[in-house]
C-alpha positions as CSV (number, residue, x, y, z in Angstrom):
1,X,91.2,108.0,88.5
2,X,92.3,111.6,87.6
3,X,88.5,113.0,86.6
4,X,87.5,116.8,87.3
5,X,84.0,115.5,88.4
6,X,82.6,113.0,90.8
7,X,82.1,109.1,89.1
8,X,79.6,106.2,89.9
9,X,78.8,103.0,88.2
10,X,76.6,102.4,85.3
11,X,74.5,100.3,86.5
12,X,74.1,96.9,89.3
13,X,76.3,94.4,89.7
14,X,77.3,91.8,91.9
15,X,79.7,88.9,92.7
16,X,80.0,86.2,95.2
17,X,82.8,84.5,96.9
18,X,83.7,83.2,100.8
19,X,84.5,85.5,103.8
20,X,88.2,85.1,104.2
21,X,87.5,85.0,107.8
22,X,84.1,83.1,108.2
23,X,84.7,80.9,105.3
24,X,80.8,81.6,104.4
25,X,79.5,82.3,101.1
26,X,79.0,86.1,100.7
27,X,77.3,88.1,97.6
28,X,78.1,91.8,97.2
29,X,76.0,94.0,95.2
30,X,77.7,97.1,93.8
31,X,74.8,99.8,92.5
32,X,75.0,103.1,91.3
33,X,74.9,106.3,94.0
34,X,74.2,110.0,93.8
35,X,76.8,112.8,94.1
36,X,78.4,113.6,97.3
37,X,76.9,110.0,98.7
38,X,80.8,109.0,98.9
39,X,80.9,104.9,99.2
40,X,78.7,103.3,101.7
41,X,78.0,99.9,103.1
42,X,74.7,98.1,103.5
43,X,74.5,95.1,105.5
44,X,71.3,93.1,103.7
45,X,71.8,90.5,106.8
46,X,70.5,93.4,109.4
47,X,66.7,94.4,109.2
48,X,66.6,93.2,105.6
49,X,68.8,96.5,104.9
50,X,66.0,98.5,105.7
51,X,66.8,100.6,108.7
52,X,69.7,102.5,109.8
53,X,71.4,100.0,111.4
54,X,72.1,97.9,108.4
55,X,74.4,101.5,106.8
56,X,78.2,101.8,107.5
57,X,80.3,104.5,105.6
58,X,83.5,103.6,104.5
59,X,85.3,106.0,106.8
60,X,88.6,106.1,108.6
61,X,86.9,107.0,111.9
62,X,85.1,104.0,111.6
63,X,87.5,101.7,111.7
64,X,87.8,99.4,114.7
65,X,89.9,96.2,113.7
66,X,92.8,96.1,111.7
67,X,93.9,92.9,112.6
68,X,94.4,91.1,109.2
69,X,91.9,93.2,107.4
70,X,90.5,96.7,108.1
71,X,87.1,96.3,109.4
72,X,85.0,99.2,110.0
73,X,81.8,99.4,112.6
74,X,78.8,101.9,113.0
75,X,77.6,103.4,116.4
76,X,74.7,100.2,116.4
77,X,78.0,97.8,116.4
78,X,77.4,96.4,113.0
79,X,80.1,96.2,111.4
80,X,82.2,95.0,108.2
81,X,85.3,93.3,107.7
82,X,87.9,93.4,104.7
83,X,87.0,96.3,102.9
84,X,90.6,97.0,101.6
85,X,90.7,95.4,98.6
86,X,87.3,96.6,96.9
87,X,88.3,100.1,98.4
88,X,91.3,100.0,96.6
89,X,90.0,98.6,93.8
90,X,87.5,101.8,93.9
91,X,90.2,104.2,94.3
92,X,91.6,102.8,91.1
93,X,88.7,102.7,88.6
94,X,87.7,106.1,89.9
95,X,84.5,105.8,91.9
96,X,83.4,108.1,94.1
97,X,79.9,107.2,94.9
98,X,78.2,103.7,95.3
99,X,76.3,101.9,97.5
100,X,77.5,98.5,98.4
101,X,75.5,95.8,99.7
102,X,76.2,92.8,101.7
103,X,74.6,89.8,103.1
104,X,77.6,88.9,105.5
105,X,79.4,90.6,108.0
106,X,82.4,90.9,105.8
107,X,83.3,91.8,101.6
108,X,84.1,88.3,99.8
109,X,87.8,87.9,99.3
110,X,87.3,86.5,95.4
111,X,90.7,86.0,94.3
112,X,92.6,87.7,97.4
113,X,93.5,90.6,95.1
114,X,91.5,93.8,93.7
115,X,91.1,92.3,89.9
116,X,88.0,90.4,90.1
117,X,86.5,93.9,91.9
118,X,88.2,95.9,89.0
119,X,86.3,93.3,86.2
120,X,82.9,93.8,87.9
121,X,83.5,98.0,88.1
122,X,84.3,97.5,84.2
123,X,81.2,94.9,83.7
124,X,79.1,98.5,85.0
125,X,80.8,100.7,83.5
126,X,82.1,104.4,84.7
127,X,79.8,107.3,84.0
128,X,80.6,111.0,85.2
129,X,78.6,113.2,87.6
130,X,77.3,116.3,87.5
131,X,79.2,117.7,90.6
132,X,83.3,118.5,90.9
133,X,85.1,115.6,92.9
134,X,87.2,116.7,95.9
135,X,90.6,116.5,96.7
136,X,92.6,116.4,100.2
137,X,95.7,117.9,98.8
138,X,98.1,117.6,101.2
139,X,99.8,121.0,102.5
140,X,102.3,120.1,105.0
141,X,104.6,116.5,106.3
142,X,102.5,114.3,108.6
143,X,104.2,111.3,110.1
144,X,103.4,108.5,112.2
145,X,105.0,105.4,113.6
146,X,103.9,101.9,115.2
147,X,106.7,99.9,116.1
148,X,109.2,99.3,113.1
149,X,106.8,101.3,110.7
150,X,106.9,104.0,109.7
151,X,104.3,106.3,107.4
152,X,104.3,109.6,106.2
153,X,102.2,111.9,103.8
154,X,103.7,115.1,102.3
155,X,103.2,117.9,99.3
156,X,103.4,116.9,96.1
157,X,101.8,117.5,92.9
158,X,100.0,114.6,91.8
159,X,100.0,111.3,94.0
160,X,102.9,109.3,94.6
161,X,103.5,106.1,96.5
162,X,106.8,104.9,97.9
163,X,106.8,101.7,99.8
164,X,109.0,99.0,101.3
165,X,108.4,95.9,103.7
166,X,110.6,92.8,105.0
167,X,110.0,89.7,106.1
168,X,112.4,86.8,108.0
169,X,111.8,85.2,105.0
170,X,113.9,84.4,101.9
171,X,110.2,84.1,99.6
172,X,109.9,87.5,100.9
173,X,112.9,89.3,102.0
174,X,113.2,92.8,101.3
175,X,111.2,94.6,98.8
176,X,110.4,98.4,97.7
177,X,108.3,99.6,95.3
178,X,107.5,103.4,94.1
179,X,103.9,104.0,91.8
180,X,103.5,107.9,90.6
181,X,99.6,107.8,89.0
182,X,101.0,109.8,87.0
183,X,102.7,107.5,85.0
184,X,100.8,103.9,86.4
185,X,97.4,103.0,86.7
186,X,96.4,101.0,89.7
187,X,95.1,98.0,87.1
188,X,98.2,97.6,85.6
189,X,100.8,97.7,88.1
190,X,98.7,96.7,91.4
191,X,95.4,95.4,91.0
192,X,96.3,91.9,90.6
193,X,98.9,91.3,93.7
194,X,97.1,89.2,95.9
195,X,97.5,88.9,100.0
196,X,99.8,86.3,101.8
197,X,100.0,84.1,104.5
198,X,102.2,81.5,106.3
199,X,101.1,78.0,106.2
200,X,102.4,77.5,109.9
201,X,100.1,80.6,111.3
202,X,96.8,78.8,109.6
203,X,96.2,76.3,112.5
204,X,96.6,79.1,115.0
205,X,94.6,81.9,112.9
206,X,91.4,79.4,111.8
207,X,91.4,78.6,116.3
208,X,90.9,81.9,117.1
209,X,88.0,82.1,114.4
210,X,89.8,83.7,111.7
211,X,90.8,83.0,108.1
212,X,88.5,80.2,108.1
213,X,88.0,81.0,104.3
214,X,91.6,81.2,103.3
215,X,93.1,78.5,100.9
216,X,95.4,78.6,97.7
217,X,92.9,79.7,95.6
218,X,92.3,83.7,97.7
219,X,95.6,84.2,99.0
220,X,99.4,83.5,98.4
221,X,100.6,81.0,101.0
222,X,103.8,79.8,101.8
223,X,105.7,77.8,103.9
224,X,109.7,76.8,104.8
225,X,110.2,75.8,101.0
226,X,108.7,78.9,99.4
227,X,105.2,79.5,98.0
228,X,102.9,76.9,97.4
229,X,100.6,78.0,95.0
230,X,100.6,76.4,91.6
231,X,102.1,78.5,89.6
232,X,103.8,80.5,91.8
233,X,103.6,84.4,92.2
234,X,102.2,86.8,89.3
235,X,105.2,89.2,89.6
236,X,108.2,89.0,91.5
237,X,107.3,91.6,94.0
238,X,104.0,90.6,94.5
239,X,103.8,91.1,98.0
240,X,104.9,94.7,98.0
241,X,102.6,95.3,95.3
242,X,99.8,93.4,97.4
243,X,100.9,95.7,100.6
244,X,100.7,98.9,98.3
245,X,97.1,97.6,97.5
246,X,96.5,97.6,101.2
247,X,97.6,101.3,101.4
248,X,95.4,102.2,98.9
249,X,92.0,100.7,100.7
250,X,92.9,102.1,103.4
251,X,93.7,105.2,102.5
252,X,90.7,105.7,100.5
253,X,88.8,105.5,103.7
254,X,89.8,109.2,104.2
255,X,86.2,109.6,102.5
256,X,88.2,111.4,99.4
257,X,92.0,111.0,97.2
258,X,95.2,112.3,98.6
259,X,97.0,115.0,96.5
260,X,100.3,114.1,98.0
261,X,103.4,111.8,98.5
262,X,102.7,109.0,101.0
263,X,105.9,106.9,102.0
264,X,105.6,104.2,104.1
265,X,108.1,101.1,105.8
266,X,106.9,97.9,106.7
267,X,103.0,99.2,106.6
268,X,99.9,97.6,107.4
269,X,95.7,98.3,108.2
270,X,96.9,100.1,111.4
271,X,99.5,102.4,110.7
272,X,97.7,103.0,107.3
273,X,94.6,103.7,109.4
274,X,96.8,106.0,112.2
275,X,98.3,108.2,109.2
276,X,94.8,109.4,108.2
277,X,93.7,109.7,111.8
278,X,97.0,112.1,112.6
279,X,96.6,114.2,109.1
280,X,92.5,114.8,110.2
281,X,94.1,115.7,113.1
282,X,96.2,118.5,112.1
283,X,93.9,121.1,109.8
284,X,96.6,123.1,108.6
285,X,98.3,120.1,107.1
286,X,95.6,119.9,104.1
287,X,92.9,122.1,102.2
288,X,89.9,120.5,99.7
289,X,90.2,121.7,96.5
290,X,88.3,120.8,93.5
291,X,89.5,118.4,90.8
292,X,88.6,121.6,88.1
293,X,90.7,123.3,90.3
294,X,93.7,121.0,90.1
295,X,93.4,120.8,86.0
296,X,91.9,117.7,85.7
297,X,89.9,118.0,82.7
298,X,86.4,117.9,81.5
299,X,83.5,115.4,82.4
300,X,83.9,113.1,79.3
301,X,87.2,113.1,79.6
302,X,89.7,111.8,82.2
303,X,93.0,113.9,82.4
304,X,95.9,114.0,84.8
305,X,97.2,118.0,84.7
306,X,98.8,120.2,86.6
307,X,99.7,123.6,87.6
308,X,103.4,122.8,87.9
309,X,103.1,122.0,84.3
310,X,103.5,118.4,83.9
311,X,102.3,116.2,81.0
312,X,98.6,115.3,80.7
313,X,98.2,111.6,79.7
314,X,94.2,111.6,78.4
315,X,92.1,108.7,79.6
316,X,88.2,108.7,78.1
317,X,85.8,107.3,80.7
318,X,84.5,103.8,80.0
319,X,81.3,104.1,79.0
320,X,78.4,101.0,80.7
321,X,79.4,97.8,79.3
322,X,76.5,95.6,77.0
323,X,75.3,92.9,78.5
């Protein structure tokens, strides 16, 4: 994540998996983008992907549904649903540019988490680009609220999460979490916490048209005796770790990574969505600088530095993986 210069993918990849919400089988294509090209959609579905029409940028001013999911929409009303978990699974491996394509109107859930994403990113490989990556380094507090949450971004050198969440449930209860990628990579400590549901919403949700793909095998479900997945949960705060996931989708769609402390209460896709909305808002509560600027290191190598003087922890770029 912490590279001076901009990062695509090695090469083409591409998985398949059901629409959480239409239950179809959809196949996403990751391929490799030029500098400053940021991450952009293509719907293959919509004039073959041929025309303008089919292209949606992943962008926070773009988003029209967060309703289970963060789905974002074009000015030609086509649209795509559920992008927060390969967005967050792009923050973490460090891409900047790719061009994703589609052949559905929303990104296959795969296992409900970001890992299978993460495996295809390291399947093509990270390479560096010639260009400095940009940075919205956060200058001064922004907060927002909807309801009982609550989410704030403020200074800080690096970038730091603190979350909590609660539930009327005793799977669920209470839980807080805080992640400084300084000391955690989004693989390890995130990447694998999958999204939950409750089995006596299914009925309702799959009615109105929704999470007509969802099962035991894409999401944590759970009902008055606990969870019902074999197995049971991957860590014991797996749905704080899923919700911090969320965050990080969603944040992404700010088109670049925070430099900053985000700390956020019982979050989801709106309020995640409404923070980056209010800080765009406010100019004089961020500046772009250049990761060279904030001492990350050189091309071939991935380092976190800073000018307060904290410790560097070196991470060399993956180079394209063999077939």
């Amino acid at each position: 994540m912490f590279s001076a210069y901009q990062q695509t993918i090695a090469k083409a990849v591409h998985c398949s998996s059901v629409g959480l919400h239409t239950g179809a089988t959809v196949t996403l294509h990751l391929e490799p983008a030029s500098v400053f090209s940021g991450i952009r959609f293509k719907r293959m579905d919509i004039d073959g992907g041929r025309s303008e029409r089919s292209t949606v940028e992943a962008s926070y001013d773009l988003v029209t549904d967060t309703m289970l999911g963060t789905t974002i929409e074009n000015e030609h009303g086509v649209g795509v649903a559920t992008v927060e978990h390969l967005m967050a699974a792009l923050w973490g491996m460090g891409i900047d540019n790719v061009l994703v394509r589609v052949d559905g109107p929303e990104v296959p859930i795969m296992d409900g988490s970001s890992a299978d994403f993460i495996r295809l990113i390291e399947q093509a490989g990270v390479i560096a680009q010639d260009a400095p990556r940009r940075m919205i380094v956060i200058d001064e507090m922004i907060e927002v609220t909807d309801g009982q949450s609550v989410a704030i971004l403020k200074p800080y050198d690096g970038f730091r999460l603190d979350i909590d969440i609660e539930f009327k449930h005793d799977a669920i209860a209470r839980q807080s979490a805080s992640y400084d990628f300084a000391d955690v990579t989004f693989k390890e400590a995130i990447s694998e916490a999958r999204t939950c549901g409750f089995a006596a919403d299914v009925a309702k949700l799959q009615a109105a048209g929704l999470a007509r793909g969802g099962s035991l095998d894409n999401a944590i479900v759970i009902d008055d005796d606990g969870v019902m997945n074999d197995g049971g949960l991957r860590f014991d705060d797996e749905f704080v770790r899923h919700k911090a996931l969320d965050c990080m989708g969603d944040y992404f769609l700010a088109g670049m990574r925070l430099w900053g402390h985000a700390v956020t209460s019982k979050p989801g896709h709106c309020i995640n969505n409404k923070l980056i909305r209010a800080l765009f808002n406010k100019p004089s509560a961020w500046h772009i600088a250049d990761g060279t600027d904030l001492g990350f290191g050189t091309p071939a190598v991935a380092a976190y530095g800073s000018r307060a003087g904290r410790r560097v922890v070196p991470e060399v770029l993956m180079t394209p993986a063999k077939d």
